[in-house]
C-alpha positions in Angstrom: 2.6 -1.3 2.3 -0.4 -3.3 3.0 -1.6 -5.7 0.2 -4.1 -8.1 2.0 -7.1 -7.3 2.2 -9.3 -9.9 3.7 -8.1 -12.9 5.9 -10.1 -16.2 4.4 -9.4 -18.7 6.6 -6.5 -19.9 8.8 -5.4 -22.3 11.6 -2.3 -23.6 12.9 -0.2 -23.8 9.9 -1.9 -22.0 7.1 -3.5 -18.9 6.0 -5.8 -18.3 2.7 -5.9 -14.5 2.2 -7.4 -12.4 -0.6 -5.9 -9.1 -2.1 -5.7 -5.8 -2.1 -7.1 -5.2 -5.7 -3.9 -5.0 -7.9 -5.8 -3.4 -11.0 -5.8 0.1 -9.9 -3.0 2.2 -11.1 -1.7 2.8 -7.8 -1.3 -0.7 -6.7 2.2 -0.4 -4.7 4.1 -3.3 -6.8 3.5 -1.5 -10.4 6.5 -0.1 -11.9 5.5 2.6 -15.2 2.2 0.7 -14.9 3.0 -3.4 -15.5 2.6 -5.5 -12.6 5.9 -7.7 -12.5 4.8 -11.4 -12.0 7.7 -11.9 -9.4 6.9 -9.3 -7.3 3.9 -11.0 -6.5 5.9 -13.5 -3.7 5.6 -10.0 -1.9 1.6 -11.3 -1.4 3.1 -14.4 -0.5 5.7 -12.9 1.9 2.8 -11.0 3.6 0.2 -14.0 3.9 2.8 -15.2 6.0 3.6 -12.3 7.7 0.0 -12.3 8.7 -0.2 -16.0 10.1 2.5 -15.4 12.1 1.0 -12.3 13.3 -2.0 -15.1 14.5 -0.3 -18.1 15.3 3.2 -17.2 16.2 4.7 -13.9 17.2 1.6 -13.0 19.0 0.3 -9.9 17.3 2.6 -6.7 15.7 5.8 -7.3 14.6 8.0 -6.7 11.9 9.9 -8.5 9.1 12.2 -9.0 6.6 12.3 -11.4 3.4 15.9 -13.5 3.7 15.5 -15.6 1.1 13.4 -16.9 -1.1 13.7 -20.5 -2.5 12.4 -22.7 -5.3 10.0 -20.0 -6.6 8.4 -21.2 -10.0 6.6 -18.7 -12.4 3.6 -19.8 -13.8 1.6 -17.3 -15.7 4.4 -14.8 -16.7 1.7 -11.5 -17.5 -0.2 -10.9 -14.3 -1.9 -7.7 -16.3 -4.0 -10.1 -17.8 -6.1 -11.1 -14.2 -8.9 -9.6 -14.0 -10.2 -11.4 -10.7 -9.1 -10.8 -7.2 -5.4 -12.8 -6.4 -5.6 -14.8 -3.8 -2.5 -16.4 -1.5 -2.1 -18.8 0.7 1.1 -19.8 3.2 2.1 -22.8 5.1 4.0 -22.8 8.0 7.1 -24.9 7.4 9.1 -23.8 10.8 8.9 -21.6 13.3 11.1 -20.0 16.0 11.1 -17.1 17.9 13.5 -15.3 15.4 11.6 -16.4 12.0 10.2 -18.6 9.9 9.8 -20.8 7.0 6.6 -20.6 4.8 5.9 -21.8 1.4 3.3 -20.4 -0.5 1.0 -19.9 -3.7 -0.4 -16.9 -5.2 -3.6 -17.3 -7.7 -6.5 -15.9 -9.5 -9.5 -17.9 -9.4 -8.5 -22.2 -10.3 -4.9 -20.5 -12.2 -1.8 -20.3 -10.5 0.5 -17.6 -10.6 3.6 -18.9 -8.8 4.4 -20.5 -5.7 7.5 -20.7 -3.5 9.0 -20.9 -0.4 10.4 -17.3 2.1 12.6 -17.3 4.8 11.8 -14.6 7.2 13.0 -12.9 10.4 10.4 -11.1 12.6 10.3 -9.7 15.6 7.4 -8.2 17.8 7.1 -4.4 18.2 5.1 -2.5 20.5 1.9 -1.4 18.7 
């Protein structure tokens, strides 16, 4: 499942990505049609996912969320944006096995939530 789009900006240790449009009825993260606010760390989860495809594990790879920490709700109906979400991710650590990002998810100047994802990734053969 691919939900970003467009790669804004990045360098060393962050990423600014917009969305895959998340108004269609066949966005991936709708369940019977509402848009669950916290499934929305998945952007997050995947803005980092692509920085470390840039600026750590060196192209494909794959991944796997093993926690996520301090993640704070902000706008609890994300059926009400209209605009494109955007994300962004910082690169807290990194090793060869995975890494630590925090990051933010937002529509236009509101925030959506924000939080922090362990992941484990590994290069694969493309």
């Amino acid at each position: 499942m691919l939900l970003i789009e467009e790669v804004l900006g990045a360098d060393e240790s962050t990423i600014f990505c917009r969305a895959r449009d998340h108004r269609g009825a066949d966005y991936p993260l709708r369940v019977s049609g509402q848009l669950m606010t916290i499934s929305l760390v998945e952007l997050g989860a995947q803005a980092a996912a692509a920085h470390a495809s840039l600026f750590g594990v060196g192209g494909h790879h794959a991944g796997l969320i093993l926690a996520l920490r301090d993640v704070d709700v902000k706008e609890t109906n994300a059926n009400r944006f209209k605009s494109p979400l955007e994300t962004s991710a910082e690169r807290l650590h990194f090793n060869e096995s995975g890494a630590r990002y925090r990051f933010s998810v937002r529509c236009g100047a509101t925030e959506i939530l924000d939080g922090e994802a362990l992941l484990m990734m590994h290069a694969v053969e493309a």
